[in-house]
KOLPAPA-350945 format. One record per residue (C-alpha): x, y, z; residue in one letter. Coordinates in Angstrom, 2 decimals. Each point is the difference from the previous one (the first is absolute). Example, Ala and Ser with C-alpha at 12.3 -4.5 7.8 and 13.67 -1.06 7.14 Angstrom:
<nodes>
@px: 12.30	py: -4.50	pz: 7.80	res: A
@px: 1.37	py: 3.44	pz: -0.66	res: S
</nodes>
This chain:
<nodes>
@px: 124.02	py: -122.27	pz: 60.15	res: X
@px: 0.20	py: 2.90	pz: 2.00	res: X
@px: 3.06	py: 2.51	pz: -0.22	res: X
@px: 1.23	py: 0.57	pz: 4.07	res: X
@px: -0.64	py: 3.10	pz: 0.99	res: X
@px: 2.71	py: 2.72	pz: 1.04	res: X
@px: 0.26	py: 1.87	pz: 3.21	res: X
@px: -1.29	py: 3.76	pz: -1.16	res: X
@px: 3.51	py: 1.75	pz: 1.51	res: X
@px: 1.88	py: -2.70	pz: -2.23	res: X
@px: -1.55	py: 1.54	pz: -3.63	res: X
@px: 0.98	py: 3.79	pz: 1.00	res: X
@px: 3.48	py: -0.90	pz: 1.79	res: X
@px: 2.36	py: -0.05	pz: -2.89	res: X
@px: 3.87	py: 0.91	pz: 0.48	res: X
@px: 0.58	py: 2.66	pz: -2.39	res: X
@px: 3.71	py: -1.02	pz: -1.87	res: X
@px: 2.45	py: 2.26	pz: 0.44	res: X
@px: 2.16	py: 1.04	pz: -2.89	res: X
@px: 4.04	py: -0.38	pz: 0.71	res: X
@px: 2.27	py: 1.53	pz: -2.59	res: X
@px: 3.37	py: -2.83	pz: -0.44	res: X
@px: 3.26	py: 1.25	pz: -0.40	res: X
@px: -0.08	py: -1.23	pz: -3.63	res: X
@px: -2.51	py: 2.47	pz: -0.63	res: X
@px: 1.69	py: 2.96	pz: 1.90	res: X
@px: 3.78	py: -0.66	pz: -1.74	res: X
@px: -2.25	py: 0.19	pz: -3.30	res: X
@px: -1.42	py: 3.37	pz: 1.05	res: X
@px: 2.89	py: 1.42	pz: 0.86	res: X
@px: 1.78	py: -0.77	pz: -2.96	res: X
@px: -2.99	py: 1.01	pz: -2.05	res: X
@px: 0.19	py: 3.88	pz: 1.77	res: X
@px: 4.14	py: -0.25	pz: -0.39	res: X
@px: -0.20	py: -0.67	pz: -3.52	res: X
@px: -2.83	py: 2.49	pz: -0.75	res: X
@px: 1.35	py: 2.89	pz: 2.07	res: X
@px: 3.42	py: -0.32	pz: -2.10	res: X
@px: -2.24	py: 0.83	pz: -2.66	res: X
@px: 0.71	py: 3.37	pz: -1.94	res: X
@px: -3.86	py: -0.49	pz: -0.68	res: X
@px: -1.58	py: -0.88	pz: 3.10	res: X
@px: -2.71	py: 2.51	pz: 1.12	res: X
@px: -2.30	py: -1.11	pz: -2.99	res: X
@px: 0.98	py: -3.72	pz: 0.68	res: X
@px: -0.70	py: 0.50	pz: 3.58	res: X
@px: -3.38	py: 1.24	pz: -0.77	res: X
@px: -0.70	py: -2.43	pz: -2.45	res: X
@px: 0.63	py: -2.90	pz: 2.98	res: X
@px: -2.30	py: 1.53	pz: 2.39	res: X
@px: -3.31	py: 0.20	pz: -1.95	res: X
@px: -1.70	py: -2.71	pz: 0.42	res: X
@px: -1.40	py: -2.38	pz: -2.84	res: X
@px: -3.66	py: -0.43	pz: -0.82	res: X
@px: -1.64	py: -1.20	pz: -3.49	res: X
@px: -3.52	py: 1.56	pz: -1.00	res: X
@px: -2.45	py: -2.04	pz: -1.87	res: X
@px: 0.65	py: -1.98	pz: -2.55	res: X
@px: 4.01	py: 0.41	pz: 0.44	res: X
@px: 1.52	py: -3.65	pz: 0.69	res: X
@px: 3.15	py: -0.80	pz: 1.27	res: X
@px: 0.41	py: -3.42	pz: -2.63	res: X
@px: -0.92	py: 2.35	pz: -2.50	res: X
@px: 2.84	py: 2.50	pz: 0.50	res: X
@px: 2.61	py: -2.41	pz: -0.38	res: X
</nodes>
């Protein structure tokens, strides 16, 4: 059996999907920024939001729960 074979433009012409934030997703932002700039506290909780999370070696994510 032989596999049939592709045109060459066919294996390089791939759509790229575009990402589309949902209003779901926005009305939880918003009330995520509401709540946290009501916050007396909110400079270090702001900061602590925007870094973003990485594990080095040997750190698991199962593990830390």
């Amino acid at each position: 059996r032989t596999k049939p074979k592709q045109a060459e433009d066919d294996i390089f012409n791939t759509k790229k999907e575009v990402y589309a934030v949902c209003n779901k997703d926005q009305t939880v932002d918003h009330q995520v920024l509401d709540a946290m700039l009501k916050n007396p506290e909110k400079k270090p909780l702001y900061g602590y939001l925007v870094v973003m999370f990485s594990l080095s070696n040997h750190q698991f994510l199962s593990k830390m729960i």
